[in-house]
C-alpha positions in Angstrom: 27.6 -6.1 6.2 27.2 -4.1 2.5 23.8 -4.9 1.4 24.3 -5.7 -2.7 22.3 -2.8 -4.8 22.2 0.1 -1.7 21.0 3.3 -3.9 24.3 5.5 -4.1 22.3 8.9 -5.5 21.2 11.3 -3.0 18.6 11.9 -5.4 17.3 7.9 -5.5 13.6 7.8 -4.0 14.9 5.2 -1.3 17.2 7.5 0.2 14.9 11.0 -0.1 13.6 11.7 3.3 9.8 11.3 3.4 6.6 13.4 4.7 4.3 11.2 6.6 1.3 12.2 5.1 -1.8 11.2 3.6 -1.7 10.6 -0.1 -4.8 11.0 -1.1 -5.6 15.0 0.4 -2.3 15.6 1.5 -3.5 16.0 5.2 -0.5 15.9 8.2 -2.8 13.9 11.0 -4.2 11.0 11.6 -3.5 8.6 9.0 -3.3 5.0 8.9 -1.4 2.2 6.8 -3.6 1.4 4.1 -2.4 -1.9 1.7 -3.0 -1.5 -2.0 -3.1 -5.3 -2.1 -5.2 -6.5 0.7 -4.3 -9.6 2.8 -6.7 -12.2 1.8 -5.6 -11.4 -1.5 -2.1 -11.7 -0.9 -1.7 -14.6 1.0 -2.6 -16.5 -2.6 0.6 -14.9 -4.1 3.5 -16.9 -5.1 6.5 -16.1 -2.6 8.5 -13.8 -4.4 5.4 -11.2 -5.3 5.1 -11.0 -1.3 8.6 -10.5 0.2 8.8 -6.6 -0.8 5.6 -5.7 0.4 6.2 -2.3 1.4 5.7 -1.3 -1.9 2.3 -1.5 -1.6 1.3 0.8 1.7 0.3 3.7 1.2 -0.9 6.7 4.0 -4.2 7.7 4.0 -6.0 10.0 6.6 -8.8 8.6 8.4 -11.4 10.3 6.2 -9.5 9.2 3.0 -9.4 5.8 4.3 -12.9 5.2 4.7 -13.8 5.7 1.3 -11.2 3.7 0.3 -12.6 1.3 2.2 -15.9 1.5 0.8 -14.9 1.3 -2.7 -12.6 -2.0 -1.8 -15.8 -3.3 -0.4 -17.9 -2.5 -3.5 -15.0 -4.5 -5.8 -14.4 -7.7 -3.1 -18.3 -7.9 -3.8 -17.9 -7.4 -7.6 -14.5 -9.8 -7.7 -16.5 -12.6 -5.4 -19.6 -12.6 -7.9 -17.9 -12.6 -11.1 -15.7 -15.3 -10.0 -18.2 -17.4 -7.4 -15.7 -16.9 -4.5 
């Protein structure tokens, strides 16, 4: 089997090899999976904006990913007010 549209150019970001690291400070440890999108977001999607949902995780360490965390907090909050969710 020959997946249709395999990237052919050793240069073609799908085929580079990858650092696991965290994008945010660059840090080499302790990192976890961090979704742009979250879940309870996602789930209202229509079906074809959530089969290639790789493209939206992203490494952070576990200092980076607090603060993400408090900022998504701080906008769920916002998002849930403005629209009485």
């Amino acid at each position: 089997f020959e997946p249709a549209g395999r990237p052919e150019s050793p240069g073609d970001y799908y085929l580079m090899v990858k650092e696991n690291l965290c994008v945010v400070c660059g840090k080499k440890d302790s990192y976890i999976r961090k979704n742009v999108i979250p879940h309870e977001y996602r789930k209202h999607f229509p079906i074809e904006m959530k089969d290639h949902n790789s493209h939206d995780v992203l490494l952070l360490c576990t200092s980076c990913h607090a603060v993400s965390n408090y900022y998504d907090n701080h906008l769920k909050q916002q998002l849930a007010r403005e629209f009485q969710a």
